[in-house]
PDBQT receptor file of N, H, CA, C and O in Angstrom, charges set to zero:
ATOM      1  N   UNK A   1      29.106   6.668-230.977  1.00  0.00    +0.000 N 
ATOM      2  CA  UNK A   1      28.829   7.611-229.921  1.00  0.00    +0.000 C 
ATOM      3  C   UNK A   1      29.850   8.730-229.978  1.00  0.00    +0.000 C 
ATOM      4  O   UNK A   1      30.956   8.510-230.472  1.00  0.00    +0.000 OA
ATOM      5  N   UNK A   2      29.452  10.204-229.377  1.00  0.00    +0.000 N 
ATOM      6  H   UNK A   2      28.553  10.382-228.975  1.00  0.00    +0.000 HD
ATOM      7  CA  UNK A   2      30.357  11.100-229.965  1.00  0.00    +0.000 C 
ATOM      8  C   UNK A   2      31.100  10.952-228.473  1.00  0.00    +0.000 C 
ATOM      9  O   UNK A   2      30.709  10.039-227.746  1.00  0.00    +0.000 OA
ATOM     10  N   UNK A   3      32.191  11.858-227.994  1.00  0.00    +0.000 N 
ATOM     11  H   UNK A   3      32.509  12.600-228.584  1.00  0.00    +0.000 HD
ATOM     12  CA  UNK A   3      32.611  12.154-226.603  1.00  0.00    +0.000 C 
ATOM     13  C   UNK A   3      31.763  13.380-225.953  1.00  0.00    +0.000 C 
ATOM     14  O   UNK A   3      31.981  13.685-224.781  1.00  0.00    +0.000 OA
ATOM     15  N   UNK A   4      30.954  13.964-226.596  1.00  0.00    +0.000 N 
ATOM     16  H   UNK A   4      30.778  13.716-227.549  1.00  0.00    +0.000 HD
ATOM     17  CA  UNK A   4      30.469  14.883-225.908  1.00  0.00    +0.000 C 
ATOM     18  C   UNK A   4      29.676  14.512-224.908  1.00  0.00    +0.000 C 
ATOM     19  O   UNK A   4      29.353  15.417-224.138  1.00  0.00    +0.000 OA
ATOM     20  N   UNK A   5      29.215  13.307-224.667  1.00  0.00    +0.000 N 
ATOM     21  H   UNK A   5      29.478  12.572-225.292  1.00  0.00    +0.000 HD
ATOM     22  CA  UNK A   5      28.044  12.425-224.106  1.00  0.00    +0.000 C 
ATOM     23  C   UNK A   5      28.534  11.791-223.009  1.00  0.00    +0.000 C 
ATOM     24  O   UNK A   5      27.891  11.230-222.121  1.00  0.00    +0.000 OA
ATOM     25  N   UNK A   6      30.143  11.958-223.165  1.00  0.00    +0.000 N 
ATOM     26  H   UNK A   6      30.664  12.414-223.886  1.00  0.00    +0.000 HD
ATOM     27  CA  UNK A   6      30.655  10.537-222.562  1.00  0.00    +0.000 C 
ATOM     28  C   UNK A   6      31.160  10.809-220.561  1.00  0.00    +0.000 C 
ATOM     29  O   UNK A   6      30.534  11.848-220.353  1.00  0.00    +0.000 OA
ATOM     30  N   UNK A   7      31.469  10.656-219.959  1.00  0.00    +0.000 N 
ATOM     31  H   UNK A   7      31.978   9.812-220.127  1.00  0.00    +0.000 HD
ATOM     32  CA  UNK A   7      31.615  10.710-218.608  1.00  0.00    +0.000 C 
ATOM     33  C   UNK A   7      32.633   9.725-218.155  1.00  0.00    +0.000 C 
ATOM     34  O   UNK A   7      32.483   8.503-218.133  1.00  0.00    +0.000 OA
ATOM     35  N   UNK A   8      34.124  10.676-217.646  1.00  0.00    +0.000 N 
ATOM     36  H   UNK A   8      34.245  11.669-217.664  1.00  0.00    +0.000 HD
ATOM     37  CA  UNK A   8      35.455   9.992-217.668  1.00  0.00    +0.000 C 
ATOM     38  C   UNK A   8      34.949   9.079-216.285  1.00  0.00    +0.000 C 
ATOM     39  O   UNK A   8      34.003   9.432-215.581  1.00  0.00    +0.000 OA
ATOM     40  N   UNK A   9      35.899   7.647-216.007  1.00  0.00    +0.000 N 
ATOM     41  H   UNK A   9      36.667   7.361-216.579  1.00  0.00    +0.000 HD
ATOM     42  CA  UNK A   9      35.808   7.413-214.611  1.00  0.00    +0.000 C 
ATOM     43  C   UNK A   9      37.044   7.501-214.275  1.00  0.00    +0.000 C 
ATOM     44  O   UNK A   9      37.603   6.556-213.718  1.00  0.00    +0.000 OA
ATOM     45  N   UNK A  10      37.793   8.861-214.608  1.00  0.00    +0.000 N 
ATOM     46  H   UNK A  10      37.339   9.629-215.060  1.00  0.00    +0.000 HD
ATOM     47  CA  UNK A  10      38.836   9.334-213.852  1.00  0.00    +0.000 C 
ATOM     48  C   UNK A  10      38.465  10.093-212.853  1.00  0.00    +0.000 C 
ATOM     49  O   UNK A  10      38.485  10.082-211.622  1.00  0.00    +0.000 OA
ATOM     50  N   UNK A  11      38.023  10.944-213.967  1.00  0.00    +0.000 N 
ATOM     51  H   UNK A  11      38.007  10.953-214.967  1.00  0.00    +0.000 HD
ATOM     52  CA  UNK A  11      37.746  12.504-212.735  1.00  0.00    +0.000 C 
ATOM     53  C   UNK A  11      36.121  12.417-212.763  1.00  0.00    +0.000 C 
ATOM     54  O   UNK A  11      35.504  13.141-211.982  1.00  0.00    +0.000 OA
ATOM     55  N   UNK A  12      35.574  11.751-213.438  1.00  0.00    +0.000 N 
ATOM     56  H   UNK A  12      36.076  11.163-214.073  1.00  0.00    +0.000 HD
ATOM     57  CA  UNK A  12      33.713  11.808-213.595  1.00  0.00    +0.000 C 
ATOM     58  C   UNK A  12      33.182  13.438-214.111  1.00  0.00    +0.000 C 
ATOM     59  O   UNK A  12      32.133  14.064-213.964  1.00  0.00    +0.000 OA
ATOM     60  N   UNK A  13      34.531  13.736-214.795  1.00  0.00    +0.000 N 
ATOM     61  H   UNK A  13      35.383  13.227-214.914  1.00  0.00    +0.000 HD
ATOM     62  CA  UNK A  13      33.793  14.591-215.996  1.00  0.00    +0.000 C 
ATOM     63  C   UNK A  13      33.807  14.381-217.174  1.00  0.00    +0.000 C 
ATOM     64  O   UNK A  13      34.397  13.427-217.682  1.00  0.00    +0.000 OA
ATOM     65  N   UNK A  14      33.037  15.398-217.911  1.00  0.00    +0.000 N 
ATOM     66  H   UNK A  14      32.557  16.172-217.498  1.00  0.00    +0.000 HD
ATOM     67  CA  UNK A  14      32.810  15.151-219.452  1.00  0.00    +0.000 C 
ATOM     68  C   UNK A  14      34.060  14.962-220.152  1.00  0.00    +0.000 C 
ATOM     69  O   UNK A  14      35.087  15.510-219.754  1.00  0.00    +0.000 OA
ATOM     70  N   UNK A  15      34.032  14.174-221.232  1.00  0.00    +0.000 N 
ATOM     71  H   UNK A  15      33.198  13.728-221.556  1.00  0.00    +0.000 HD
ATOM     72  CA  UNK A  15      35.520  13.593-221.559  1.00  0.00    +0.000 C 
ATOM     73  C   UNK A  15      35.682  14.897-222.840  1.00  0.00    +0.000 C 
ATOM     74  O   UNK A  15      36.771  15.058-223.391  1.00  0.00    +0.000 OA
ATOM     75  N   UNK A  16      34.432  15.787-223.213  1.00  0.00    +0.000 N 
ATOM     76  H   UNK A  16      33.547  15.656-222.766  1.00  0.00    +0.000 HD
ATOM     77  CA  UNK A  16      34.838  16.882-223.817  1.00  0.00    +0.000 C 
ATOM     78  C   UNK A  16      35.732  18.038-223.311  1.00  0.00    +0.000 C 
ATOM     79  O   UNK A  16      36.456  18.847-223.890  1.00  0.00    +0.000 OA
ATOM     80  N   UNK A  17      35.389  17.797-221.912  1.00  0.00    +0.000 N 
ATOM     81  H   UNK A  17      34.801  17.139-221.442  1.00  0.00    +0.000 HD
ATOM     82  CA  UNK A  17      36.369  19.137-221.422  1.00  0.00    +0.000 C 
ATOM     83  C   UNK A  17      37.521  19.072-221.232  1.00  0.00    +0.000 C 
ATOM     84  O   UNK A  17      38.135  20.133-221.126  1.00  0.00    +0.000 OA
ATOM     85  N   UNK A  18      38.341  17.612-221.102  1.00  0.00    +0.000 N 
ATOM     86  H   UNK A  18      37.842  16.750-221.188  1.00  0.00    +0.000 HD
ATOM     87  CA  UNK A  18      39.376  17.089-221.100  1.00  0.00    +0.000 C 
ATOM     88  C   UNK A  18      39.837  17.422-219.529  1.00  0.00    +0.000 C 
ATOM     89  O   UNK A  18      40.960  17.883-219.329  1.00  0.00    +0.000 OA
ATOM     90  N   UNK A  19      39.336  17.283-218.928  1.00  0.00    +0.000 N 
ATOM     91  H   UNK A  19      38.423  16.908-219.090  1.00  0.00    +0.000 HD
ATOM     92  CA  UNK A  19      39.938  17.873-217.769  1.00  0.00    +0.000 C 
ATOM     93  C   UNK A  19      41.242  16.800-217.094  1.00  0.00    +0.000 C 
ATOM     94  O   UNK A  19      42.126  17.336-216.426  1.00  0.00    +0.000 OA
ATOM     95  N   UNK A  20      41.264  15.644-217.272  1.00  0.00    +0.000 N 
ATOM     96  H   UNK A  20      40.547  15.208-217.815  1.00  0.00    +0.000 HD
ATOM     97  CA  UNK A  20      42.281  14.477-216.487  1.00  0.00    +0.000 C 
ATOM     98  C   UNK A  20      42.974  14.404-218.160  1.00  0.00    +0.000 C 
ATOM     99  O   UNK A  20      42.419  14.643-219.233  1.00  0.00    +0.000 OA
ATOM    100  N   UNK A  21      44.689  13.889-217.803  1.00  0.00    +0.000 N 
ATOM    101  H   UNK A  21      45.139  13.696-216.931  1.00  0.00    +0.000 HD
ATOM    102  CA  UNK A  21      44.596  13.085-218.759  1.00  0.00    +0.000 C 
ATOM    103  C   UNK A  21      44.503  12.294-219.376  1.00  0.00    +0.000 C 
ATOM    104  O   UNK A  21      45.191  12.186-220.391  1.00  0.00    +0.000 OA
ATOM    105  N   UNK A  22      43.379  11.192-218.913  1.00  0.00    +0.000 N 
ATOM    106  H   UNK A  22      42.821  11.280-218.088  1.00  0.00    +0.000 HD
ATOM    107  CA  UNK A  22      42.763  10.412-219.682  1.00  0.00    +0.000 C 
ATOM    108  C   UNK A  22      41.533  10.589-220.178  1.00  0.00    +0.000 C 
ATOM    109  O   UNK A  22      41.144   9.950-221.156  1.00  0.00    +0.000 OA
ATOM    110  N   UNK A  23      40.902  11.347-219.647  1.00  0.00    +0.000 N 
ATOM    111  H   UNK A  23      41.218  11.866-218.853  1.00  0.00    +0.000 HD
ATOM    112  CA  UNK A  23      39.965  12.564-220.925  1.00  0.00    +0.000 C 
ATOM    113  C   UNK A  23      40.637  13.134-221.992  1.00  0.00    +0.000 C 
ATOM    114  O   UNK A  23      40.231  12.873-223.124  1.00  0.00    +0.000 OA
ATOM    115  N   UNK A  24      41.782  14.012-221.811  1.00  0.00    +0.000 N 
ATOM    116  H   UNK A  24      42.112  14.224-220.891  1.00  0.00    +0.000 HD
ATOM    117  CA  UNK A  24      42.336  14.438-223.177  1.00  0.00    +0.000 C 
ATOM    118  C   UNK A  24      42.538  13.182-224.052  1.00  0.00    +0.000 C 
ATOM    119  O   UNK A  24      42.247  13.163-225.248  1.00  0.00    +0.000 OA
ATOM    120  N   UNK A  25      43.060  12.126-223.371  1.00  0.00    +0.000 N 
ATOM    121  H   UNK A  25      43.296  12.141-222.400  1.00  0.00    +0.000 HD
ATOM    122  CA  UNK A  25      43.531  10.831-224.630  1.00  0.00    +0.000 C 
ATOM    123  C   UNK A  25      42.605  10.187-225.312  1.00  0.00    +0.000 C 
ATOM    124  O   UNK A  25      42.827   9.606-226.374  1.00  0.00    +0.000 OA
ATOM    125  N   UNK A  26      41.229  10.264-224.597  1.00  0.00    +0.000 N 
ATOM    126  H   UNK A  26      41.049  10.735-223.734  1.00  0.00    +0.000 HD
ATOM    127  CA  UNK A  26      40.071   9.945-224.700  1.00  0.00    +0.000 C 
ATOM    128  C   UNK A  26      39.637  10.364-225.909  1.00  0.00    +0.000 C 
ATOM    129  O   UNK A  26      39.686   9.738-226.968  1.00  0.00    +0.000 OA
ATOM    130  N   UNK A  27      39.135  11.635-225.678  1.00  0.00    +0.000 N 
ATOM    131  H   UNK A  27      39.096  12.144-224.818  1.00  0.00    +0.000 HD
ATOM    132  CA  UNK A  27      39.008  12.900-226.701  1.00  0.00    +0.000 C 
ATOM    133  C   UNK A  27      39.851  12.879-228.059  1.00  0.00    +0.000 C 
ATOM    134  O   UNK A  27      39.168  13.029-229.072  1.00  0.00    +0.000 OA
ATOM    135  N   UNK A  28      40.933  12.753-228.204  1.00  0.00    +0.000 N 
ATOM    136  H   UNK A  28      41.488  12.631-227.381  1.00  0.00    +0.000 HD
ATOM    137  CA  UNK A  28      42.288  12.771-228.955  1.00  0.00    +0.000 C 
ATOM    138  C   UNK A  28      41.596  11.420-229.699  1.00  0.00    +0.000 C 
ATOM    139  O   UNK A  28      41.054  11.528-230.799  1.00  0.00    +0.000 OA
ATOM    140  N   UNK A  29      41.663  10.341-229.091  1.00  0.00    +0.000 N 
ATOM    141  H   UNK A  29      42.104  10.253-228.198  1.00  0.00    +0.000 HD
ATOM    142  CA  UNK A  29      41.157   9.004-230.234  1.00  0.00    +0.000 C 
ATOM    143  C   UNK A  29      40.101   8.755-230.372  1.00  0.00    +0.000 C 
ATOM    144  O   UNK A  29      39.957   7.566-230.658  1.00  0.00    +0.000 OA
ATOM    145  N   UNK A  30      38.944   9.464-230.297  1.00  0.00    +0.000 N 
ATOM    146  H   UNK A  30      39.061  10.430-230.064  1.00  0.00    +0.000 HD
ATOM    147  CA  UNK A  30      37.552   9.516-230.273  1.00  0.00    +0.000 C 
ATOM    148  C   UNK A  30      37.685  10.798-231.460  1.00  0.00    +0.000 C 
ATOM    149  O   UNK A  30      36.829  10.644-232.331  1.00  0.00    +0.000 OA
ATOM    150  N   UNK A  31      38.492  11.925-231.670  1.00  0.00    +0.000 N 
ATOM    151  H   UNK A  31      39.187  12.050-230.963  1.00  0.00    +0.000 HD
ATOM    152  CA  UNK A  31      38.404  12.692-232.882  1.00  0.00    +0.000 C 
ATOM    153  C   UNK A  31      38.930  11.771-234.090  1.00  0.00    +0.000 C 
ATOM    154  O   UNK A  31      38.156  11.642-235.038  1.00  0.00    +0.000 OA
ATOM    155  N   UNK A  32      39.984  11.219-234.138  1.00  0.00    +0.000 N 
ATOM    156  H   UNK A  32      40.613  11.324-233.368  1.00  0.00    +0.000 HD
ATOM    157  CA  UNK A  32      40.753  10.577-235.328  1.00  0.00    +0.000 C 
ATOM    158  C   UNK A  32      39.679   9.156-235.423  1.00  0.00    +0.000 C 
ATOM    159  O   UNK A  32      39.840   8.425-236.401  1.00  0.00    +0.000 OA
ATOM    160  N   UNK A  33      38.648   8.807-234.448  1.00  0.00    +0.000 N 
ATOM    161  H   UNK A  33      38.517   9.401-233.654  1.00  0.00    +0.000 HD
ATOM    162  CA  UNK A  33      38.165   7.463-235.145  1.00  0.00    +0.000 C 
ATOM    163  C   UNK A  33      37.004   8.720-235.283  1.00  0.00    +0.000 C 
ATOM    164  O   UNK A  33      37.934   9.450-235.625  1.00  0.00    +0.000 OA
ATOM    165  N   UNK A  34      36.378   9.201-235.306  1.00  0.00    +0.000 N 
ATOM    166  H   UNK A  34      35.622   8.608-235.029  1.00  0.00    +0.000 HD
ATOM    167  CA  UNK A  34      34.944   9.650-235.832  1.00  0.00    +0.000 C 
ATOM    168  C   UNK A  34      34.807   9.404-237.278  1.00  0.00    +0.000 C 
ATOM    169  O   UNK A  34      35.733   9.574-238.071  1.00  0.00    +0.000 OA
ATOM    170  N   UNK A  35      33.492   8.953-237.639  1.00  0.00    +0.000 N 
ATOM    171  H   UNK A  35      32.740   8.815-236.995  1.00  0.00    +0.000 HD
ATOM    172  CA  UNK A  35      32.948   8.505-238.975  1.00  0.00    +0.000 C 
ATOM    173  C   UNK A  35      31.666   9.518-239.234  1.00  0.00    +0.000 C 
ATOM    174  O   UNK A  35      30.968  10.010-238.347  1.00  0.00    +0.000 OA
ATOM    175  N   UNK A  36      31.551   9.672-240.357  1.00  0.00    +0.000 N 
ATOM    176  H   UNK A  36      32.118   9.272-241.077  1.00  0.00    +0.000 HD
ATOM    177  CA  UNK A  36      30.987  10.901-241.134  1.00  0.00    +0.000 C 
ATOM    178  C   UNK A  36      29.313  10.816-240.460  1.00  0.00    +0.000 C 
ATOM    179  O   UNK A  36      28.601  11.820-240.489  1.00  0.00    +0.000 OA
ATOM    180  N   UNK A  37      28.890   9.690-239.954  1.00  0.00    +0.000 N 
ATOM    181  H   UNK A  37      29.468   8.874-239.931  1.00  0.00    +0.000 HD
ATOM    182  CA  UNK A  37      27.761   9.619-239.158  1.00  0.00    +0.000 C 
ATOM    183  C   UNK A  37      27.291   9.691-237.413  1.00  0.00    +0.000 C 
ATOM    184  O   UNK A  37      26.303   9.425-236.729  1.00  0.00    +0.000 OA
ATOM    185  N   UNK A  38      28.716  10.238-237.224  1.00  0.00    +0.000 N 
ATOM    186  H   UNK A  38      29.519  10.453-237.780  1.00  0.00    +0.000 HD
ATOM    187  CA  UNK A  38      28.485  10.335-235.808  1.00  0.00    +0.000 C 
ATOM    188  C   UNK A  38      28.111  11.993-235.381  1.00  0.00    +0.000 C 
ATOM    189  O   UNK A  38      28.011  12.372-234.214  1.00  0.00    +0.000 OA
ATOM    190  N   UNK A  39      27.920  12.926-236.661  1.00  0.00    +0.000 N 
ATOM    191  H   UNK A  39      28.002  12.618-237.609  1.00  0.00    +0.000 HD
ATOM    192  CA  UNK A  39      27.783  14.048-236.276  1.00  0.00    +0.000 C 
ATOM    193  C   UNK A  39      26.286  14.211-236.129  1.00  0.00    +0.000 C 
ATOM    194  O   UNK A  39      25.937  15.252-235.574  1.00  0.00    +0.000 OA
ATOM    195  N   UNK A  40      25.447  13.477-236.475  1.00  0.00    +0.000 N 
ATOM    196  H   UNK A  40      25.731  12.631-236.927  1.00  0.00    +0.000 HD
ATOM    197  CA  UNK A  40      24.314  13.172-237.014  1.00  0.00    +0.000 C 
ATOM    198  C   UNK A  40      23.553  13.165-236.057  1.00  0.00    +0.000 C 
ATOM    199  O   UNK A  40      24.140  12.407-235.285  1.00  0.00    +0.000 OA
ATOM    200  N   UNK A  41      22.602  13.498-235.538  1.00  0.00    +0.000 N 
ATOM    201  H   UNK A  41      22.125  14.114-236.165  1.00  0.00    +0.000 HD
ATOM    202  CA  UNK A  41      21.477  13.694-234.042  1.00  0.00    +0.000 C 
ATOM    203  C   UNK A  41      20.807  12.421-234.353  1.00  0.00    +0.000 C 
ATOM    204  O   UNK A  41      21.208  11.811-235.344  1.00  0.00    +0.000 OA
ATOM    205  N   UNK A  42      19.789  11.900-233.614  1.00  0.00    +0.000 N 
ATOM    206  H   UNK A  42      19.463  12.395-232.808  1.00  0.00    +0.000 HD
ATOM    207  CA  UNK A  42      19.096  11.006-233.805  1.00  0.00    +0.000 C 
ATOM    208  C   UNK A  42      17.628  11.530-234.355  1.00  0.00    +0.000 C 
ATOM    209  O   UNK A  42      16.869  10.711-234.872  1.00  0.00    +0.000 OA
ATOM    210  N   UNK A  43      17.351  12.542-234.264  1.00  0.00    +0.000 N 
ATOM    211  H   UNK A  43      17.968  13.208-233.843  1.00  0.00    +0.000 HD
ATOM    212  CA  UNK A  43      16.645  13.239-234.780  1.00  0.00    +0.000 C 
ATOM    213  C   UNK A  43      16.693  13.594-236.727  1.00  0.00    +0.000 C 
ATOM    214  O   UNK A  43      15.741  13.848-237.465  1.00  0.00    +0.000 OA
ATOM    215  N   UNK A  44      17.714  13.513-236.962  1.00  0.00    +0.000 N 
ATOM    216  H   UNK A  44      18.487  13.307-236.362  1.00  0.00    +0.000 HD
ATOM    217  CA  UNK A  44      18.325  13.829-238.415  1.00  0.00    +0.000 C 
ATOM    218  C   UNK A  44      18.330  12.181-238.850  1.00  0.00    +0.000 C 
ATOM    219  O   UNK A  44      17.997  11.777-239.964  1.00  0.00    +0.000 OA
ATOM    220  N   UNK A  45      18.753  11.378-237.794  1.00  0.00    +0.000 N 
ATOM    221  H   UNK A  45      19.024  11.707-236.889  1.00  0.00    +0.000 HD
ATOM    222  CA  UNK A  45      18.898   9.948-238.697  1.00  0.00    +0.000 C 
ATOM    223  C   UNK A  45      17.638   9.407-238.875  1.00  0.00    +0.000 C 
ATOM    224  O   UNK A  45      17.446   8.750-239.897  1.00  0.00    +0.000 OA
ATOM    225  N   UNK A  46      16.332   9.625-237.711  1.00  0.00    +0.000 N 
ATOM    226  H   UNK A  46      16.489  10.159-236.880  1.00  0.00    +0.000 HD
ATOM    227  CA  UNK A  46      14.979   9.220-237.480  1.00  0.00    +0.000 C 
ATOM    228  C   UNK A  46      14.523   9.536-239.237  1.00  0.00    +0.000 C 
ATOM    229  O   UNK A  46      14.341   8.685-240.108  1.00  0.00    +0.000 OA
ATOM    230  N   UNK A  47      14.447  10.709-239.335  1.00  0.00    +0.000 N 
ATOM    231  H   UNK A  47      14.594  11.400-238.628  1.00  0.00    +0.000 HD
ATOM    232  CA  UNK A  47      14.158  11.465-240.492  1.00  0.00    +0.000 C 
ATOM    233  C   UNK A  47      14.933  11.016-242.121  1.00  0.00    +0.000 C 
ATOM    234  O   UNK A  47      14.160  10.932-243.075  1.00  0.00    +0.000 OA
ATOM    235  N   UNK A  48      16.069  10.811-242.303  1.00  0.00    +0.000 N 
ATOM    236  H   UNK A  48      16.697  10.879-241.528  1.00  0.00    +0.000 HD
ATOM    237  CA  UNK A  48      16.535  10.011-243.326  1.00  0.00    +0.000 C 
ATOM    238  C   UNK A  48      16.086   8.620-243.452  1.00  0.00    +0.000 C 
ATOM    239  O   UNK A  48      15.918   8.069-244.540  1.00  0.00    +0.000 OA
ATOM    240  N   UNK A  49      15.910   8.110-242.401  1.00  0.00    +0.000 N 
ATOM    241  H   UNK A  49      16.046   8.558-241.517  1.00  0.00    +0.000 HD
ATOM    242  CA  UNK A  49      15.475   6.599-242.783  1.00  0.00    +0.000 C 
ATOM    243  C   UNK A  49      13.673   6.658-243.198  1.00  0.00    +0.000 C 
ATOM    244  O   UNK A  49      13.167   5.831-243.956  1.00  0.00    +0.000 OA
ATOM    245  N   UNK A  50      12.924   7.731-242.572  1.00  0.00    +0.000 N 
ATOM    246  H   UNK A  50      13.335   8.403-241.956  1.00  0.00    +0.000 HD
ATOM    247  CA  UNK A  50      11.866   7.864-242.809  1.00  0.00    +0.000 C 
ATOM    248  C   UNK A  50      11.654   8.539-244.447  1.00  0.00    +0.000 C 
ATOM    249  O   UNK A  50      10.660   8.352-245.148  1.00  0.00    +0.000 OA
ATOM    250  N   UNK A  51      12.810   9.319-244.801  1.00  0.00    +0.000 N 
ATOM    251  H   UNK A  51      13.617   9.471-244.231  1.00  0.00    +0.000 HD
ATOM    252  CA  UNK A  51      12.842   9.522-246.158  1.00  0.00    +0.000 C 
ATOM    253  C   UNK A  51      12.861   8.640-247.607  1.00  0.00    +0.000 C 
ATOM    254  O   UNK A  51      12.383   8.803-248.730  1.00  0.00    +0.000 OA
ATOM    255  N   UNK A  52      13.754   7.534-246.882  1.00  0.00    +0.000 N 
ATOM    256  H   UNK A  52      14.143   7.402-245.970  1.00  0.00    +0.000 HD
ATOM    257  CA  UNK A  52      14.083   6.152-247.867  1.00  0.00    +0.000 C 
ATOM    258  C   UNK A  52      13.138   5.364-247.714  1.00  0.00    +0.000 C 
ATOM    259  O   UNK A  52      12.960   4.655-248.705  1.00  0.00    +0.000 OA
ATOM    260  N   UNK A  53      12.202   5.124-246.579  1.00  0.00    +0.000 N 
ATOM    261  H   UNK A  53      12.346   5.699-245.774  1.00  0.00    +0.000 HD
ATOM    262  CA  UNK A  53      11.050   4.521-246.587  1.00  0.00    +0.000 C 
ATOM    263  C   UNK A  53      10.069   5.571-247.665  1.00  0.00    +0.000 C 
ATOM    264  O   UNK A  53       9.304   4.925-248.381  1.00  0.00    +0.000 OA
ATOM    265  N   UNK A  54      10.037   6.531-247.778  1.00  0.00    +0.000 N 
ATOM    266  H   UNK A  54      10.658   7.056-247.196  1.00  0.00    +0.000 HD
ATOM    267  CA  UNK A  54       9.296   7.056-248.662  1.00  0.00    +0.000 C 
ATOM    268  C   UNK A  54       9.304   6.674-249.945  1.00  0.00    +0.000 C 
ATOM    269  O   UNK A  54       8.382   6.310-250.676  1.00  0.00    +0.000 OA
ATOM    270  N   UNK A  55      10.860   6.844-250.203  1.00  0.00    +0.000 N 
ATOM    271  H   UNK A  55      11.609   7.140-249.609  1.00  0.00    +0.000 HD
ATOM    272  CA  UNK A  55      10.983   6.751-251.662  1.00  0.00    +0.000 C 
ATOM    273  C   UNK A  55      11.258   5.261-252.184  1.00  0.00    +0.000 C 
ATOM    274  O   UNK A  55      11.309   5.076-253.400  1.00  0.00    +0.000 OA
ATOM    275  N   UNK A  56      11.381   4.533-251.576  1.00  0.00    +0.000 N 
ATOM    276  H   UNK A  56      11.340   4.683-250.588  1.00  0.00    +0.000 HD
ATOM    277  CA  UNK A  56      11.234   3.026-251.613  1.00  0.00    +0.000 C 
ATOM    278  C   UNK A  56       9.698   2.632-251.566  1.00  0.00    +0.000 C 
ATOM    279  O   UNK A  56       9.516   1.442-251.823  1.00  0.00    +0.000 OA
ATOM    280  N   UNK A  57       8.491   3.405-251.279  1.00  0.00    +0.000 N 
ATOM    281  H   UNK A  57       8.639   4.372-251.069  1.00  0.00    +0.000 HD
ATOM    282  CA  UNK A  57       7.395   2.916-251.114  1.00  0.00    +0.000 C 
ATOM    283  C   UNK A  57       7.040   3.718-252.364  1.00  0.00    +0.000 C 
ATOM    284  O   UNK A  57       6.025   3.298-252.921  1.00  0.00    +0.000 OA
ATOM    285  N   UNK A  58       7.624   4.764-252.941  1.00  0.00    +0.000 N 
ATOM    286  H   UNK A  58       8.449   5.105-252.489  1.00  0.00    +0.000 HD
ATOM    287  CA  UNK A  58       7.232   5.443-253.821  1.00  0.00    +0.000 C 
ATOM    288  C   UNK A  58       7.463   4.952-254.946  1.00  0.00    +0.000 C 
ATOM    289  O   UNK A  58       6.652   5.190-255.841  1.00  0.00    +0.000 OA
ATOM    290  N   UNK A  59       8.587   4.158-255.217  1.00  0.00    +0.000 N 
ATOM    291  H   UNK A  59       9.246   3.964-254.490  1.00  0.00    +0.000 HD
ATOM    292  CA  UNK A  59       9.088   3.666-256.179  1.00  0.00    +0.000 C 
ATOM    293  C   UNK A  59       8.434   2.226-256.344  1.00  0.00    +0.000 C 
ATOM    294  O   UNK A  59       7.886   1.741-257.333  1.00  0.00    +0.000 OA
ATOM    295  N   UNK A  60       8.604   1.808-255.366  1.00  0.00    +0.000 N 
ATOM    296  H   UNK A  60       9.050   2.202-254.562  1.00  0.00    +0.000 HD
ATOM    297  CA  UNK A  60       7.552   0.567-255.218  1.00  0.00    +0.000 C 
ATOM    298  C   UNK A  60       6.037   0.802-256.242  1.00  0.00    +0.000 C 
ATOM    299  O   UNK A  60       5.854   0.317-257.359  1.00  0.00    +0.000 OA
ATOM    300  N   UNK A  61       5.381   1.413-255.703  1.00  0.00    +0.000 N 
ATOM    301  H   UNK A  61       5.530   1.807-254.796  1.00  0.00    +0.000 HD
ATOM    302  CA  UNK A  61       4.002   2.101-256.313  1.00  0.00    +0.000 C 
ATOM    303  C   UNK A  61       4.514   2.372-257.567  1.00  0.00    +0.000 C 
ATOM    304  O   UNK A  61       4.774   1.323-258.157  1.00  0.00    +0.000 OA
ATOM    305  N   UNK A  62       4.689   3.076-258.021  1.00  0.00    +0.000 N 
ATOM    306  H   UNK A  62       4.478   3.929-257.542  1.00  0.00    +0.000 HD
ATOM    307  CA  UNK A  62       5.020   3.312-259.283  1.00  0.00    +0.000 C 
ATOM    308  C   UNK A  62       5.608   2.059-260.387  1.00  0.00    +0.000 C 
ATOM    309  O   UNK A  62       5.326   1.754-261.546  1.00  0.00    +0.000 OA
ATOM    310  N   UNK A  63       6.356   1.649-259.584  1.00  0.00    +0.000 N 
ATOM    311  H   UNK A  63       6.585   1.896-258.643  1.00  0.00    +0.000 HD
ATOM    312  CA  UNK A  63       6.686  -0.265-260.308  1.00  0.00    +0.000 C 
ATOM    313  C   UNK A  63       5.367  -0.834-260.472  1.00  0.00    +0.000 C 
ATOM    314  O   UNK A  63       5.317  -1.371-261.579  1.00  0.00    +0.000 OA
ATOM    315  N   UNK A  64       4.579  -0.914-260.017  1.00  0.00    +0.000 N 
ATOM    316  H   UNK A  64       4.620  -0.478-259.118  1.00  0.00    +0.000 HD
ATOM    317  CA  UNK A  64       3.823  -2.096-259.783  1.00  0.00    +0.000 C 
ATOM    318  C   UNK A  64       2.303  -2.029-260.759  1.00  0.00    +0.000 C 
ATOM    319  O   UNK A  64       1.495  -2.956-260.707  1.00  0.00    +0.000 OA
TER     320      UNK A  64
């Protein structure tokens, strides 16, 4: 999950705007753990997995 989404229960704002500081600390270890797939919409991941189903059914067919 990214922090842009997220909702402090300090101050009950977005933990992007950093507004308390436990939003900024929030923010701060939510940048250094991010993994190369969290930038990713669910829309973009829907679509890659629907791609590998392609080419796995494609390749399939063609094997057989």
């Amino acid at each position: 999950m990214t922090y842009d989404r997220l909702v402090c229960a300090n101050c009950a704002g977005p933990v992007n705007e950093g507004r308390c500081p436990v939003c900024r600390a929030n923010r701060e270890r939510l940048q250094q753990q991010q993994n190369p797939f969290a930038s990713i919409s669910p829309a973009a991941l829907l679509a890659l997995v629907a791609a590998m189903a392609a080419v796995f059914l494609i390749a399939r067919h063609a094997l057989a």
